[in-house]
Structure formats: structure tokens, C-alpha cells
N, C-alpha and C positions, 0 to 999 in steps of 0.2 A: 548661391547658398549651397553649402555642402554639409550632410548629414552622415555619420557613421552609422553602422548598424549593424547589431551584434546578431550572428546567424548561427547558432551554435544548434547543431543537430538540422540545419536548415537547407534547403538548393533554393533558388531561387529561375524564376525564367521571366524576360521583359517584353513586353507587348506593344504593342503602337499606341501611339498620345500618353507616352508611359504609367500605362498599368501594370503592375509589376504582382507577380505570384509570389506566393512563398508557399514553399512543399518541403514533408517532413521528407527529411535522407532515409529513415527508416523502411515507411510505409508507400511513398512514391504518391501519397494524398495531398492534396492541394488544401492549404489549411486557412490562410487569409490572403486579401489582394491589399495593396494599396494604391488607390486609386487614380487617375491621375490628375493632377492638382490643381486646386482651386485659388481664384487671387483677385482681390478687389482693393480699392482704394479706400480712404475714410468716409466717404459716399456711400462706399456699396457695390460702386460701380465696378463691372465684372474688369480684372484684366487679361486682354488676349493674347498669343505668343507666347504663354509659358511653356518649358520643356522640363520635363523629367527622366530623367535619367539615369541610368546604374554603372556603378564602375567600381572595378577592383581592385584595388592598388595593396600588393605585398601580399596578396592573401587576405585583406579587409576588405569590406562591402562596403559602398560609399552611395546616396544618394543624389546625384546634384539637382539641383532645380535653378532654372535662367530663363528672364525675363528679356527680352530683346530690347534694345533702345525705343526703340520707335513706341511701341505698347503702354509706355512710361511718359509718353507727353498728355499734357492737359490729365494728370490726376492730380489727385489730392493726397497728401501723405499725412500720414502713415501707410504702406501700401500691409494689407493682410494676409499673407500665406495660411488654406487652412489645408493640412494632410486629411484624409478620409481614411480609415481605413474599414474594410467588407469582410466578414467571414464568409468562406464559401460554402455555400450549400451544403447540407448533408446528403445521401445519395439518395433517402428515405423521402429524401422533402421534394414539394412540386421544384419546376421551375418557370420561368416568362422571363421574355425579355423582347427591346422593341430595337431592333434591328434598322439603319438608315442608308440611303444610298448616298447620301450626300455628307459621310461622317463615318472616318473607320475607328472613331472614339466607340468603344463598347456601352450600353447601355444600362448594365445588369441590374441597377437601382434605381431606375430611372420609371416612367410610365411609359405602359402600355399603347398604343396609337397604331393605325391601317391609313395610309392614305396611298397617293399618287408615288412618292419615296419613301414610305415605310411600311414594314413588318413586324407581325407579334408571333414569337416563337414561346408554344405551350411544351410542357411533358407531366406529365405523372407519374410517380409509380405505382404500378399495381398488381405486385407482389402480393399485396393480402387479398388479390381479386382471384378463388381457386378457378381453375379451367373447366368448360362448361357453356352451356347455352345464354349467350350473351342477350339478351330478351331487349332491350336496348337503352344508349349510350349518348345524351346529349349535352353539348357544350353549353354554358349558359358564359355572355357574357352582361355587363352594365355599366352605363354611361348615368353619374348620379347628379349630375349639374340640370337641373332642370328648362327644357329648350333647346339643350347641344343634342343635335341629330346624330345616329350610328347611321352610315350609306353600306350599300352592297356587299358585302363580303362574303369571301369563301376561305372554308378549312382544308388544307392537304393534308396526308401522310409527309411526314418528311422520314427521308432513306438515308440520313447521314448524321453521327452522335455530334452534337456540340456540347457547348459548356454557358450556363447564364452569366457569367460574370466576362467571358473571354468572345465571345460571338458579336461581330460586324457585320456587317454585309457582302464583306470578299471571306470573310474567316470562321471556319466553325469554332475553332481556337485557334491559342497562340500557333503561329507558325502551319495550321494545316487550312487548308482554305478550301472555301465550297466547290461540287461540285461543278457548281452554275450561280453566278453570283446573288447575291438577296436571296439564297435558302436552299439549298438540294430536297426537290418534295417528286411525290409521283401524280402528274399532271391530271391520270385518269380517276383518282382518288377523289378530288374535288365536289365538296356540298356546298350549297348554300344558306346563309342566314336566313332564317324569319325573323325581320324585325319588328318589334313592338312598340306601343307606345301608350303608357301609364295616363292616364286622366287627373290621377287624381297624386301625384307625384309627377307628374310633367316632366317626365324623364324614359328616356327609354332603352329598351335592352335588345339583344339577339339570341338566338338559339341556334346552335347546328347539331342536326343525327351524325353523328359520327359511330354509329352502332356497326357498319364493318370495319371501322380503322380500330378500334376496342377488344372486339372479337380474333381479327387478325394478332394483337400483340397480346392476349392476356390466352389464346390457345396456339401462339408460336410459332401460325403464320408467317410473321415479320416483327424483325425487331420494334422495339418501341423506341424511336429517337421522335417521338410528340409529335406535334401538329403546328402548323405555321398558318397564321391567318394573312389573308392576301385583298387586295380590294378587287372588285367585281365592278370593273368598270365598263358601262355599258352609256355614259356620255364624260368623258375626260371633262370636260371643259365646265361641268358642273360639280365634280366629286371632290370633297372639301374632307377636311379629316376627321378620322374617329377614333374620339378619345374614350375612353372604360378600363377599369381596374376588375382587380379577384376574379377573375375568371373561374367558374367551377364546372367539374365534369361531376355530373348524375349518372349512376350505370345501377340495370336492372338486371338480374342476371341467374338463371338456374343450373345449379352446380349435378354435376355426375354423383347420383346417389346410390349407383345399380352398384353391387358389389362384382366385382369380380369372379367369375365361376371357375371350381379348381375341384379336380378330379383324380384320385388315388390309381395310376394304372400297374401298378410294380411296387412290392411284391401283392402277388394276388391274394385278396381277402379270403382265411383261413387257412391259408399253405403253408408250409412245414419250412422251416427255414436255415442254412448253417453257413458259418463263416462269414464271408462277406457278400452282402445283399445289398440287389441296385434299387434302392427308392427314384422312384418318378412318378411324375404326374403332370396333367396335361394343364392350362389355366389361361383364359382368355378375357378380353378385356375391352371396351371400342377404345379406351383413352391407354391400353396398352398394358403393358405386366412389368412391375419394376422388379419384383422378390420372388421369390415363394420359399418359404420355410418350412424345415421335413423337419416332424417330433414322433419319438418314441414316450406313452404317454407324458411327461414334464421334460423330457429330457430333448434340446433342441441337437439334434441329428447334424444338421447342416445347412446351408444357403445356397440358391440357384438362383443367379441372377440373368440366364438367357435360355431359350427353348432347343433342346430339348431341358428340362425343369429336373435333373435327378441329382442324384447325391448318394453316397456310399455309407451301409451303415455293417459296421462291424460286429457283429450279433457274441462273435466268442465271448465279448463283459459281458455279458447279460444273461443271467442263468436261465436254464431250460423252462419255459413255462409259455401263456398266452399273454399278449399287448399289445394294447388298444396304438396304432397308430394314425395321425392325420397329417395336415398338413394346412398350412395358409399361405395366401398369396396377396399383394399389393401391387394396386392398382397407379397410373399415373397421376391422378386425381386425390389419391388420398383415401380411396375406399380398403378394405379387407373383407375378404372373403375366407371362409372356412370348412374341411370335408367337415367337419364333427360339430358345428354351432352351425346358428345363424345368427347374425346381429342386425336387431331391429333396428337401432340408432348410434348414434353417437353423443354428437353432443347439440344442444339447441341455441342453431342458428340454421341458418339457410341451406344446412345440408340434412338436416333432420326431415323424418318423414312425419312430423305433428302436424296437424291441423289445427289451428286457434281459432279460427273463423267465427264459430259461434260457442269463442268463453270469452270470460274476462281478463284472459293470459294473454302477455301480448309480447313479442324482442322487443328487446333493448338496445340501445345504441353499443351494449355490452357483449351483445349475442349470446345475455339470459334470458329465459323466458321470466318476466315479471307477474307474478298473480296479485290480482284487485284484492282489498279486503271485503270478506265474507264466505260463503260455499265459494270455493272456485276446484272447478277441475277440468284439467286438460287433458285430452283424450287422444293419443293417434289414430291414423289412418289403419286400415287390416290391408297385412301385407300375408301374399300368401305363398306358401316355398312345395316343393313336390314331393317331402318327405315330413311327414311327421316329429312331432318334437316330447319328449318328455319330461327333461328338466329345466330349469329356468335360473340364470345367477344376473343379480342387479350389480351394479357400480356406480356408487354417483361421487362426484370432487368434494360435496360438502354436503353431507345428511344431514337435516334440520329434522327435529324433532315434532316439529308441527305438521311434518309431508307423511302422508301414506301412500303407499304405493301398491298397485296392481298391473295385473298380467291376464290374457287368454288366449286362449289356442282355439279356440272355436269361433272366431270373429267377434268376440263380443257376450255369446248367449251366456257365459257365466264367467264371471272373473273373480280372481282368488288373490290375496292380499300376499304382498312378498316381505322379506328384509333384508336391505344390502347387506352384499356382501356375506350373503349367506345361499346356498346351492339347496332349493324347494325343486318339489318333484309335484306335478302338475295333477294335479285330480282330475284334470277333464281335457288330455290328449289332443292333439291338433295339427292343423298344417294353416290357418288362418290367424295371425298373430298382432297380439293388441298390447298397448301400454297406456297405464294412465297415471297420474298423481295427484294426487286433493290435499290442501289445506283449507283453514277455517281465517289467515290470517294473511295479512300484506309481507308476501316474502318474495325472495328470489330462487329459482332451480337452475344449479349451473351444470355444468357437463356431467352426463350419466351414458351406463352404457348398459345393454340389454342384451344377454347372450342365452339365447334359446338351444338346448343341446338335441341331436338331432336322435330318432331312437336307434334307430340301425348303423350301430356302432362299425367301427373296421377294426380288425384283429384277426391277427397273426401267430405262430407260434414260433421259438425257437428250440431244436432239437439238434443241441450241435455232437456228433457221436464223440463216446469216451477216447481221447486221444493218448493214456497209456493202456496197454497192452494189459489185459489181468497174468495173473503171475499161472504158469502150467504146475508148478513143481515147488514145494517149501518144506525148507529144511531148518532143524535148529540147532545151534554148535554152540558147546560149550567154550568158552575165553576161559583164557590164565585167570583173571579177578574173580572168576567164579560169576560172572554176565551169564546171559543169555543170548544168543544173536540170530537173528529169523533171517534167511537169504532166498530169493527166488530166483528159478530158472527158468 
């Protein structure tokens, strides 16, 4: 049987037991497979020795598919051809697949299974996992058929990218092959399952800590090409296979909340300034300094992306007077840090420094803080900075009308009600700093931000001297028109 097929904007690449890709010419993306093909008789019955195939004849893409003689005795006709076809993964989505030694047909839809010849190759991605103390990280898997035993297994690092739809046991993908056949992983990386068993579901699961292979890919350690489950065979001749689907990874984990510290050392606070003037500052970080941005009060100066941190500020625009300048810097993590604020929070989720412990405020699967109906108020932690603050400005993504809001600077002992998006000057001064919000109603609080200003301002002045010359000598001469003309000398 021979099928045409129209590839228009398409490349194509063929794989063993013809699975065959197709990739945008555009984008170089792998966008569906087709699989390679299935055949049975009016029975049912599977038939074996089909091939599939790709061929090009004139510049057209051609599929063939051929059943050998032999494969065709003792069935029953009508024989079935059914084509499959698979979108490939997105890059965003898990993947698994069960890898065989005894079958270099790709798996990618197929189940999950460990035994004596087989392999389950995990990945995740965990882009939305920010960098940070990984608190820990376990694989959960589950066998649902009640009675089918999980046996010994162990999880590795694997050190080599594959693809779920394209991955055998000689090949990571089409055409590039493993390290070491059945998986390229790093040997010393290896945990063990704890397996379980349900009483009352008669079914049972496994668990592995995988909390340094998590830790290593989500702070850059090592790349993340997943984890590869292997059996843990400690008597061969009893180890029977283990079947389980969805695998899921649990991760616990505390994000970098420390801000970045960033320090104004040029030009020096209250010095007289002209022409061109070198802004720097110093700014340190454990997870490292991506930015730091130099502002003449609103007006952004410039960007410094590696240490030393400066930038050139050209003082001649700016007429003769005093201005306030700062600067901020960003962190690897996602923090800011500021000479002229401090920022209590962000926004509430796992990088906020609120306490909920004893409200009825709780996250969401949204990474909003949800308040119960009735009094509810959510209170932060006191953070406390080594300079004083005087003014205070809120920001929040969506003001309800039902949220009040407060602030203090003295840890707590009095706090004073605010209003986004409006700059309040602080009745009761401080270096110990609190946030809270109350409704009377079941709402949600999404991202807000808290910028406490610091009081000892940085300012500068610019004196740039008169660059024409005053006139010595004026004269005034009458013109033909009957003018006047004023000339200096």
C-alpha cells in the first residue's frame, strides 16, 4: 500500500519500525509522529512483519506499508490497517516513557513498566520551580490493579536529553544513540524505592527522595534530562515485572527571599558635580547580580550588567540644582533590592515573607492568599532593615473594596491604615517593618507590593560652570533702518 502525503511547510525524519516525525521547516519543532503501523485480521488478530516506510519520488513524500507473505497465512480477511498518529509533547509538559531491550520499536504511548528488560524514562519541567533551597523532592509512583506487586527499584540522574515519542533502548532519538545502551544515567546518583502496600485498596505504590537530583536541576547544577527508573535486582530469578502509570514528582522547596544589597559609592553623597559624572555602586547577592539600574530621581541613567556596576551620567541636561539619586539591583532569583526603599514583599506565594499559620488566610493553588468569610486578617512577619524609614507606598494587581490595609515601622506597637497607590508618610518612624490586610468577607488578595522609603535620602548637586564667557565691552551702533545693534567684545 502506498499513501501520498502532502508536506507543505513540513521536513520530515524516519526512525526504526517506521515511526516517522514530521517537523515544521520554519521552526525546526517536531510537531506530530506517525506511528508505526498497526494490522490485524477480522479476528483481531495482531499481524506481524509489517513495514513502513518513506519514500520520495519527484519531490513527493510517499508512505509505503508491506506485509510480508508469510505474516498473511492462516488469517482471516479482511486484513485491518489502522495508521496512529501522536502529537509530540509540548516542551512545557512532563514526559515517560518505557524503554525495552528486547524491541528498538519506541514506546511513547505505550505503559509505564521496570523489570529484568525494561525501563521507565521520567522528566519534568521545572521552570516554574524559582531557585532556592529545595527542602525536598519525592517521586511517587502507582500500580492500581489490586495484588500486582511493584519489586525493587531504583531512580538515577540521567546525563543525556532524549525525546518520549523517539527513545529505545540503543537511541535517545532518531539517529543519536545512548551513551551506554538502556539509558545514559550517573550510576552514583541512585536511590531506592520504598514500597508500599494499601490494605484497603490492595494495591500498592513506591516512593523515591530524589531531593538532590531536583536541587541539582532546578539551581543549575546539572542539566535536567529526568530520571530513569531501573530494577534493583537483588535475586534475578525471582524479579517479575512492574507495572504503574502517572508518576508524580512532590517538591517542597524555599525560595531566595533576601533582597540583594546595593550600595551608592560614586558620585559621593552631597558633592558638587559637572559634566560627565561616573555613577557606581557596589551590589552583592548569594544567588548572584543580574542588573543594577542607576536613576537620577525618575529619570533611568543607565544599566550595568557586570561588576564593576557603573554608568556614565551626563549632568550638562540637567540644570544647576540638588537630586536625589539611587539605584536598584536584581538578583538571580528574582529578588530587588533598592539604595532609597525597601520592599517588604512581593507578591503571595512562596516568596512572600507572610505568615498564615494562625489566620484563616490560606494559598491557593493560584498563589493568592484566600481569606475565610468573616474577621480575617493576615499579618506578616517584622522584618527589620538598619536604617530607618519614613514613607510608605502600597501596590496591589487588584484593590477590592472590601480590603483595608496597614503598615508599621515599629514591629507592630502601632499601625496606621494606608491607600494604594498613594505615598503616606508614617506617623510612627521605624526600622522594624509590618504589613497586614482585613476583610469582613470571603475574597482573594493577589499580588501587591510594599515599598518603605528609607529616610536618609542620597543627593547630590549639579554646578556645571557658565560655559560662554560674559561680554567685557558693549557697544551700540546705529544701522541704515534706523535698528539698534548691541555688539560685545
Amino acid at each position: 500500500f502506498s499513501f501520498k502525503v502532502s508536506t507543505d511547510k513540513l521536513n520530515w525524519l524516519e526512525g526504526k519500525n517506521g515511526l516517522i516525525a514530521f517537523i515544521s521547516s520554519e521552526t525546526g519543532k517536531r510537531l506530530f509522529y506517525i506511528n508505526p503501523v498497526y494490522a490485524c485480521d477480522a479476528t483481531g488478530k495482531e499481524i506481524s512483519g509489517v513495514t513502513q516506510t518513506v519514500r520520495n519520488h519527484g519531490g513527493e513524500l510517499f508512505i509505503d506499508i508491506e506485509l510480508n507473505k508469510e505474516s498473511l497465512n492462516n488469517v482471516t480477511y479482511p486484513i485491518y490497517i489502522d495508521p496512529t498518529i501522536s502529537i509530540a509533547p509540548e516542551e512545557d509538559e512532563a514526559m515517560d516513557t518505557c524503554i525495552n531491550r528486547n524491541s528498538s520499536r519506541p514506546d511513547g504511548n505505550g505503559g509505564l513498566c521496570v523489570d529484568r528488560d525494561r525501563r521507565t524514562l521520567v522528566k519534568y519541567n521545572l521552570s516554574a520551580v524559582p531557585r532556592g533551597t529545595i527542602k525536598s523532592a519525592t517521586l511517587y509512583i502507582e500500580n492500581h490493579t489490586p495484588g500486582q506487586k511493584l519489586y525493587s527499584m531504583r531512580a538515577y540522574r540521567v546525563t543525556q536529553e532524549w525525546l518520549e515519542m523517539e527513545a529505545t533502548w540503543d537511541e535517545a532519538e532518531f539517529d543519536r544513540e545512548w551513551e551506554q545502551p538502556g539509558g545514559t544515567y550517573d550510576p552514583s546518583t541512585g536511590v531506592s524505592g520504598n514500597i508500599d502496600y494499601d490494605e484497603y485498596t490492595m494495591c500498592y505504590d513506591a516512593s523515591f527522595n530524589v531531593t538532590n537530583m531536583v536541587d541539582a536541576w532546578v539551581n543549575g547544577t546539572a542539566p535536567n534530562y529526568g530520571l530513569i527508573l531501573c530494577p534493583y535486582i537483588e535475586n534475578p530469578e525471582n524479579y517479575d515485572y512492574s507495572i504503574f502509570s502517572h508518576p508524580k514528582l512532590s517538591i517542597t522547596y524555599e525560595t531566595d527571599i533576601t533582597e540583594p544589597a546595593i550600595n551608592i559609592t560614586s558620585p559621593a553623597k552631597d558633592s558638587s558635580n559637572t559634566g560627565t559624572v561616573n555613577m557606581e555602586a557596589t551590589a552583592t547577592d548569594a544567588s548572584g547580580i543580574q542588573k543594577v539600574e542607576f536613576y537620577v530621581g525618575s529619570a533611568l541613567i543607565g544599566t550595568a550588567t557586570g561588576s564593576p556596576f557603573k554608568v556614565n551620567w551626563d549632568t550638562t541636561g540637567f540644570p544647576d540644582g540638588s537630586y536625589k539619586i539611587w539605584a536598584r539591583s536584581y538578583d538571580n532569583a528574582g529578588n530587588i533590592g533598592y539604595t532609597n526603599y525597601f520592599r517588604l514583599c512581593d507578591t503571595f506565594d512562596t516568596k512572600t515573607k507572610i505568615d498564615t499559620g494562625k489566620t484563616s488566610a490560606k494559598y491557593n493553588t493560584e498563589g493568592n492568599v484566600e481569606f475565610d468569610s468573616g474577621d480575617t486578617t493576615m499579618e506578616s512577619k517584622s522584618v527589620s532593615i538598619t536604617e530607618p524609614v519614613k514613607n510608605v507606598y502600597l501596590e496591589v494587581n487588584e484593590s477590592r473594596s472590601n480590603f483595608t490595609y496597614y503598615v508599621s515601622a515599629d514591629g507592630g506597637a502601632n499601625w496606621q491604615e494606608i491607600t494604594p497607590r498613594t505615598v503616606t508618610t508614617l506617623q510612627y518612624p521605624g526600622n522594624k517593618l509590618k504589613f497586614k490586610a482585613y476583610t469582613t468577607k470571603h475574597d482573594y488578595l493577589y499580588d501587591y507590593l510594599v515599598l518603605f522609603e528609607k529616610t536618609n535620602g542620597y543627593t547630590v548637586n549639579v554646578n556645571n560652570p557658565n560655559t560662554v564667557s560674559p561680554p567685557s565691552d558693549l557697544t551700540a551702533q546705529s544701522a541704515p533702518d534706523g535698528s539698534i545693534s548691541l555688539n560685545w567684545s
